[in-house]
C-alpha positions as CSV (number, residue, x, y, z in Angstrom):
1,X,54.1,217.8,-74.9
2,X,57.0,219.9,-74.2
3,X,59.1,217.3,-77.4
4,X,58.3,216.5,-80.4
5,X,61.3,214.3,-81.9
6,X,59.5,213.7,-84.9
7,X,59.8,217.5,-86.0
8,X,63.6,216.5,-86.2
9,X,63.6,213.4,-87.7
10,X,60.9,210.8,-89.2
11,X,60.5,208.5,-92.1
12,X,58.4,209.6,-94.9
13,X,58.5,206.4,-97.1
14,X,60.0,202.8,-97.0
15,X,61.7,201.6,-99.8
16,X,62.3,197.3,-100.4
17,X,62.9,197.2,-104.1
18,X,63.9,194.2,-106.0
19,X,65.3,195.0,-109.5
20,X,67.1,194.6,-112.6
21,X,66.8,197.7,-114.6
22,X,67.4,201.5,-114.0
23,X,65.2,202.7,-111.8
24,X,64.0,206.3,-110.7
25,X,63.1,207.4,-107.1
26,X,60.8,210.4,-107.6
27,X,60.4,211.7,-103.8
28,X,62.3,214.0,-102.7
29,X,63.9,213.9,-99.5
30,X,66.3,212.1,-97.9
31,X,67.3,208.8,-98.7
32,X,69.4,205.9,-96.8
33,X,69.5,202.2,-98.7
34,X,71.4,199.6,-97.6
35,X,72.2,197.1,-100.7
36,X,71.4,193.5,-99.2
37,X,72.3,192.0,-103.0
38,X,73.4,192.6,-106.6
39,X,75.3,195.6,-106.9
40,X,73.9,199.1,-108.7
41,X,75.2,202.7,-108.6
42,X,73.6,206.2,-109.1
43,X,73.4,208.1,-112.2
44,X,76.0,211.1,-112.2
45,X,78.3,208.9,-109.4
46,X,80.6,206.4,-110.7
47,X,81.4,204.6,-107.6
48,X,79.6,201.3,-107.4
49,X,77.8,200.0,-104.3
50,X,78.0,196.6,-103.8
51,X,76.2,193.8,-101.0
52,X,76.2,195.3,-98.0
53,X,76.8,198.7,-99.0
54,X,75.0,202.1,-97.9
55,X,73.8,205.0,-100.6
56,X,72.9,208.3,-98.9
57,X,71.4,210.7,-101.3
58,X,69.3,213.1,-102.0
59,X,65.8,212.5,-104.4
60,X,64.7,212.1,-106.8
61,X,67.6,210.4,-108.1
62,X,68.2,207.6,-110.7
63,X,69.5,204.1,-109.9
64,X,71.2,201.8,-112.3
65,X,71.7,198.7,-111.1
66,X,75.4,196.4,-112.7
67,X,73.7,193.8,-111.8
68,X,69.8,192.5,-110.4
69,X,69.6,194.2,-107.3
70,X,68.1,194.3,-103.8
71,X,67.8,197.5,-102.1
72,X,66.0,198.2,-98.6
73,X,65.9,201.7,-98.1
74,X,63.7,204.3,-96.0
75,X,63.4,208.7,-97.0
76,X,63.7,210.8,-94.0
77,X,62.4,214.5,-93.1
78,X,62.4,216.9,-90.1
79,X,64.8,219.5,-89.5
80,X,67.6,217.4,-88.8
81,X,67.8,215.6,-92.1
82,X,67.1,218.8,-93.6
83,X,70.5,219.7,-92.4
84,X,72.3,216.6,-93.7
85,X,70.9,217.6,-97.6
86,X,72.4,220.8,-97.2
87,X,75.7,219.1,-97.0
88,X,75.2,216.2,-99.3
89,X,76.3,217.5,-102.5
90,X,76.0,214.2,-104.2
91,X,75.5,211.1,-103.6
92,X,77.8,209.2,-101.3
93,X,78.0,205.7,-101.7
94,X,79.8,203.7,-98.2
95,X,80.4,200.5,-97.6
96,X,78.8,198.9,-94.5
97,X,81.9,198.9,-92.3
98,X,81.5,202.5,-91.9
99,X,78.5,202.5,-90.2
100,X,78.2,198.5,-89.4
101,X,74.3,199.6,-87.0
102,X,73.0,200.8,-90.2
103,X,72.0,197.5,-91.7
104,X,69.9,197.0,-88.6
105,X,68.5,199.9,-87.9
106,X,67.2,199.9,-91.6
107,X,65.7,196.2,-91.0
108,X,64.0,197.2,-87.3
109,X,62.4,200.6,-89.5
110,X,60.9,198.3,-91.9
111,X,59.8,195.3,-89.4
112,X,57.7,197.8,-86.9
113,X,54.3,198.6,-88.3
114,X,53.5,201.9,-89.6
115,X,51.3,202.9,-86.3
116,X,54.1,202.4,-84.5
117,X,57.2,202.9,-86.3
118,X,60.1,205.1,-84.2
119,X,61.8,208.1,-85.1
120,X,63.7,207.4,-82.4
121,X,65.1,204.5,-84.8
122,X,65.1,207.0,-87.2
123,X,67.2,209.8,-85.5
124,X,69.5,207.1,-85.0
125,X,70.0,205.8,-88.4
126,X,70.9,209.4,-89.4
127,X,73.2,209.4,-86.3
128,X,74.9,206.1,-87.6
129,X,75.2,207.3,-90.8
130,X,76.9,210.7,-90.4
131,X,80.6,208.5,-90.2
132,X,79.9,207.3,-93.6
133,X,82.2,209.2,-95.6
134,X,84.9,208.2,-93.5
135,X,87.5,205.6,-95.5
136,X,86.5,201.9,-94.8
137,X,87.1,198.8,-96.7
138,X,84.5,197.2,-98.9
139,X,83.3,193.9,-97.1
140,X,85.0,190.7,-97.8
141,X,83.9,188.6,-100.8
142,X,83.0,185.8,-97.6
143,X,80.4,188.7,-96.3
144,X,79.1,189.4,-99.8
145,X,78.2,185.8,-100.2
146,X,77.0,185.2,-97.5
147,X,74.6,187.9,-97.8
148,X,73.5,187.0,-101.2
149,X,72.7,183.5,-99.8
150,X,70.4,184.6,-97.2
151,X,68.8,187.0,-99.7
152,X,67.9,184.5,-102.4
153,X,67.8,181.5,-100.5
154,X,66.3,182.9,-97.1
155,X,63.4,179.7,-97.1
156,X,65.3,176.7,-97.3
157,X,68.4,177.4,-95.4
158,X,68.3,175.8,-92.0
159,X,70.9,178.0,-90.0
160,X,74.5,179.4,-89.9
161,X,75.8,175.3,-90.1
162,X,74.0,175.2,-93.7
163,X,75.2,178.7,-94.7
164,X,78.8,177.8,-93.5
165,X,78.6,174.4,-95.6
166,X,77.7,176.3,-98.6
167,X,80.1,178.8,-98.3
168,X,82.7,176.2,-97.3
169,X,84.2,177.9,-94.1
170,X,84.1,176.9,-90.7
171,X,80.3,178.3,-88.5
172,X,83.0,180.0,-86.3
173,X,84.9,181.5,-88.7
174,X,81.6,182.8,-90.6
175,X,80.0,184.2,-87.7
176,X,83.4,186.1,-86.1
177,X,84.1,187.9,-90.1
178,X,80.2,188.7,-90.5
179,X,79.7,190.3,-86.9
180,X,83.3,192.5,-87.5
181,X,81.8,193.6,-90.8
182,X,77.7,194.1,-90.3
183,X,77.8,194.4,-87.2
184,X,75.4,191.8,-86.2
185,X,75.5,187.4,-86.5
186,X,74.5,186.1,-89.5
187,X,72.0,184.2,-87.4
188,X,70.7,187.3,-86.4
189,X,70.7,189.0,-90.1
190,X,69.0,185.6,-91.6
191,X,66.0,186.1,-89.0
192,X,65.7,189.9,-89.8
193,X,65.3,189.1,-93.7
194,X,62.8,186.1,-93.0
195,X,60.8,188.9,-90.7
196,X,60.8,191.2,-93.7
197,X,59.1,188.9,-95.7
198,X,56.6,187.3,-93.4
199,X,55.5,191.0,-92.8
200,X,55.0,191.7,-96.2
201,X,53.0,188.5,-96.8
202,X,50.9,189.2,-93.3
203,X,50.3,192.3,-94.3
204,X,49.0,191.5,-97.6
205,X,47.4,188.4,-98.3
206,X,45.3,185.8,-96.0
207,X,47.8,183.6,-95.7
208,X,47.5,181.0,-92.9
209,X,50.3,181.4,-89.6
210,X,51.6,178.0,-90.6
211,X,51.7,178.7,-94.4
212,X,53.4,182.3,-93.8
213,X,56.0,180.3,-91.7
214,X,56.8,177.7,-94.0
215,X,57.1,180.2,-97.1
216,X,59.6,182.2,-94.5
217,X,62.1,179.0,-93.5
218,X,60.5,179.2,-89.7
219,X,60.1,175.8,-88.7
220,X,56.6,176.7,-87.6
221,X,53.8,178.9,-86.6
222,X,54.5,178.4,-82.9
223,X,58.4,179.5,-83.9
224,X,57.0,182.2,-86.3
225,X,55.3,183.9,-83.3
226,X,57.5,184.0,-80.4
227,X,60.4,185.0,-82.9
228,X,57.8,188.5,-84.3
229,X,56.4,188.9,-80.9
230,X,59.7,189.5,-79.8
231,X,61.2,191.5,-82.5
232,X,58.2,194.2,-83.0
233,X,56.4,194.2,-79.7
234,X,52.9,192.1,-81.6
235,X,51.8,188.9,-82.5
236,X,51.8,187.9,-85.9
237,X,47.8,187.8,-86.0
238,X,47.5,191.4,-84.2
239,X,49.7,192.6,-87.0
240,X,47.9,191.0,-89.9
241,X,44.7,193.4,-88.7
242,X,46.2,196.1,-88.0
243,X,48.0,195.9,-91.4
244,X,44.1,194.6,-93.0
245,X,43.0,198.1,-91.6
246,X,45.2,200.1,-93.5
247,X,43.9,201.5,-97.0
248,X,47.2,200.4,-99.1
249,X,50.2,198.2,-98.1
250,X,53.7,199.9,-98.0
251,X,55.3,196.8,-99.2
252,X,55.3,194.3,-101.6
253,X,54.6,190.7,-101.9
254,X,58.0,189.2,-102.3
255,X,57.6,187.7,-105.7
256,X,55.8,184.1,-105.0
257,X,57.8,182.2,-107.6
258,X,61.1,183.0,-105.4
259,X,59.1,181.2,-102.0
260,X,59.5,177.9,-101.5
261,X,56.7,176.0,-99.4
């Protein structure tokens, strides 16, 4: 093998952390988190980062959330983010409109499974990311809702129509502000975070295809699997063994009191 991409960038550790008091990252490394709720910042950097914001930093380093938080989040290594630390002198908190393929790219790291996770995905989150410090506008109060929403209410929401009811705009108007700002459709962005958690609950408990679907807001097991087959490459049920086979789950369970069947 005359390449090894991996030398220059690859993930060390995936990060999907719900909480509501200061927390500490230990690892040391690179880190890139995207904040898909709530709104925290990092001790020793005033700035806040809000929904849909990005925090680049260094570890270990302490977070302190201003209120209960979501963060999704992956450490990087090789000789390429070894370059980007040298630079980072502290933390740099950006909102998402700096680097609007970051969201994704973060959501696609954490969907594949761990045998065959990219760091071609990974090179190019740290490609995305290098424009971060440029100036850019925090996202509009709309997008920050709407975000929220599809966090804590991912199970019941039956598309972009319900999400556009609840926010009380127009599905066009909702889906032309979100794609400006994250740089995908809310359509889209919904069916990545109901893939988060039906990989964390395949992965970890003998859930039923059917049940998994239903806790997720897929209208089925038949929906469930064309909709994973298509975004990671597997089935749902080649997953689930693969993931069986491993020692210890990266993940965890989203908290079972928040699904709803």
């Amino acid at each position: 093998m005359i390449f090894q991409p991996d030398v220059f960038c690859h993930v060390e550790e995936l990060l999907d952390l719900q909480y509501a008091s200061p927390h500490t990252l230990d690892s040391s490394g690179l880190w890139i988190m995207l904040v898909s709720s709530g709104a925290c910042t990092v001790y020793g950097h005033p700035q806040m980062a809000s929904a849909g914001g990005l925090i680049i930093a260094n570890g270990p380093l302490r977070l302190l959330p201003t209120q209960p938080c979501h963060l999704l989040g992956v450490r990087l290594d090789g000789l390429a983010c070894q370059q980007v630390e040298e630079h980072l002198s502290a933390p740099l908190v950006a909102a998402g409109t700096s680097c609007p393929a970051a969201a994704e790219l973060l959501m696609q790291l954490h969907i594949q499974p761990p045998f065959i996770r990219s760091c071609e995905l990974a090179y190019q989150l740290l490609c995305e990311c290098a424009t971060a410090d440029r100036a850019a506008d925090h996202l509009p109060p709309l997008v920050v809702a709407c975000i929220s929403l599809m966090r804590e209410h991912y199970p019941e929401l039956y598309g972009v129509e319900d999400l556009s009811d609840h926010l009380g705009v127009t599905k066009h108007h909702l889906v032309r502000v979100f794609h400006q700002c994250v740089g995908m459709t809310p359509g889209k962005y919904l069916t990545q975070v109901r893939l988060e958690a039906a990989k964390q609950l395949l992965c970890n408990q003998e859930y039923s295809l059917e049940v998994v679907a239903s806790l997720c807001g897929f209208s089925g097991s038949n929906y469930l699997c064309r909709v994973f087959k298509k975004q990671t490459g597997q089935t749902p049920a080649s997953w689930r063994k693969q993931a069986m086979s491993t020692p210890k789950a990266e993940q965890p369970l989203p908290r079972e009191q928040e699904l709803f069947v």
